[in-house]
N, C-alpha and C positions, 0 to 999 in steps of 0.2 A: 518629758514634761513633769516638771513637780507638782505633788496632791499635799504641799505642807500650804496652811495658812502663810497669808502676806505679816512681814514683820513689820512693826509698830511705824516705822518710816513712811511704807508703800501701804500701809492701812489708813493713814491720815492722806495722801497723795488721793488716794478714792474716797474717803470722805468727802475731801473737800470739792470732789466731782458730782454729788450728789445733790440737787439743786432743788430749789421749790420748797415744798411745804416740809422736806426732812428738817432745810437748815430753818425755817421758821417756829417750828415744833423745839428746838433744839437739841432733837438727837444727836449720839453717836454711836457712830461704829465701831463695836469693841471688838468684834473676829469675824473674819471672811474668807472663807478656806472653800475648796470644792465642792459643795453639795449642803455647805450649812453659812449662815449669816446672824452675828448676833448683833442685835440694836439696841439701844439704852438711853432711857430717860427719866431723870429726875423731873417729879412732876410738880410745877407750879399750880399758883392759884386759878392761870388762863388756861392749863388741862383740865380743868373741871366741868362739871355739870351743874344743874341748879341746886344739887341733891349733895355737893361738896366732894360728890366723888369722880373718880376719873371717868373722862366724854367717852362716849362709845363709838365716836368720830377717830378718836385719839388712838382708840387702842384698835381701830379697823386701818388705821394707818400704818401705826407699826406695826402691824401681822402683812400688811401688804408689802412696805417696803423690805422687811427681811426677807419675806418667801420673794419678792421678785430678786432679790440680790444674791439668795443662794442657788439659784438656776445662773446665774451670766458669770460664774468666776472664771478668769485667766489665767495663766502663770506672768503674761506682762498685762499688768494695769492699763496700760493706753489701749488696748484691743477688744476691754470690757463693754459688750454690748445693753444695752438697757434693755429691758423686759416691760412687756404692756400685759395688763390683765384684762383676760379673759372672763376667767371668771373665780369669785370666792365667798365663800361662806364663814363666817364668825360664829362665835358662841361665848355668850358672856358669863360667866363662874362665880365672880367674887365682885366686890367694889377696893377702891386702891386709893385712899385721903391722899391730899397734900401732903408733901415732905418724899412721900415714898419714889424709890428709886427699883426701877422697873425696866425688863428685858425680855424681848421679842426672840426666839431661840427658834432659826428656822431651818427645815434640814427639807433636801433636794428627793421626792421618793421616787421620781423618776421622769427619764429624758427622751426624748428625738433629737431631732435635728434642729427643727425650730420652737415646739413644744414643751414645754417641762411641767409636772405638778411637784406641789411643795404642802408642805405642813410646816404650823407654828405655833409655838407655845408663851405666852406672855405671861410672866414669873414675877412675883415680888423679891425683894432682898432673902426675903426666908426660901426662899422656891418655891412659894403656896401659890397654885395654877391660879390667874384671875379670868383669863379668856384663854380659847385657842381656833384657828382654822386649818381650811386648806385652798388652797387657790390653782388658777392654772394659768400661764403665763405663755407669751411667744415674744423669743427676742428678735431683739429691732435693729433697729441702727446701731453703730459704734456709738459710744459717748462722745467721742470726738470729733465727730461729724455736727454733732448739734448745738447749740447757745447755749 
């Protein structure tokens, strides 16, 4: 089994398997290798809060979607199971205006069978931490099994 990241081809192929509120949010998936998942969004006017800064919805999102994505990687993308949360915790650091482009950096600390815990760190362009968590996840279904 290969432990290298999927190449740009087979990272877009799982993107675009990733359904709901990721593709509404408009993130993407910038790296998805064994044990870590990076997610990325330029934040608009409709990530915000009433305060002009980024929603604390938004950024509990992308800390949920990377950490359940760096527990379920495969070496074949069609075998990738999806991950349900159990449970997670946030913590908010900074605030992040419009324009700013932002990344969910989530690494696998450890696994079972069906189990895994994960941590995440949600970065500005500069790397200045603005949140981070950790969650616990149990995979589910194949992806491709579901709608």
């Amino acid at each position: 089994m290969s432990d290298q990241p999927y190449p740009a081809a087979t990272l877009q192929q799982v993107e675009s398997s990733l359904t709901g509120f990721f593709q509404d949010l408009g993130c993407q998936l910038k790296e998805y290798g064994p044990e870590r998942a990076v997610v990325e969004l330029l934040l608009l006017p409709r990530h915000l809060n009433n305060a002009s800064n980024l929603h604390g919805g938004v950024t509990a999102t992308l800390l949920d979607v990377a950490m359940g994505l760096c527990g379920t990687w495969v070496e074949q993308p069609e075998q990738r199971r999806v991950a349900t949360t159990l449970s997670m915790n946030v913590n908010f650091s900074a605030p992040a205006p419009v324009g700013s482009r932002i990344r969910a950096v989530a690494v696998r600390r450890s696994a079972g069978h069906k189990v895994f815990m994960a941590s995440c760190d949600l970065l500005d362009e500069k790397g200045h931490l603005l949140a981070f968590g950790e969650g616990v996840y149990k995979r589910g279904k194949l992806r491709s099994e579901l709608p």
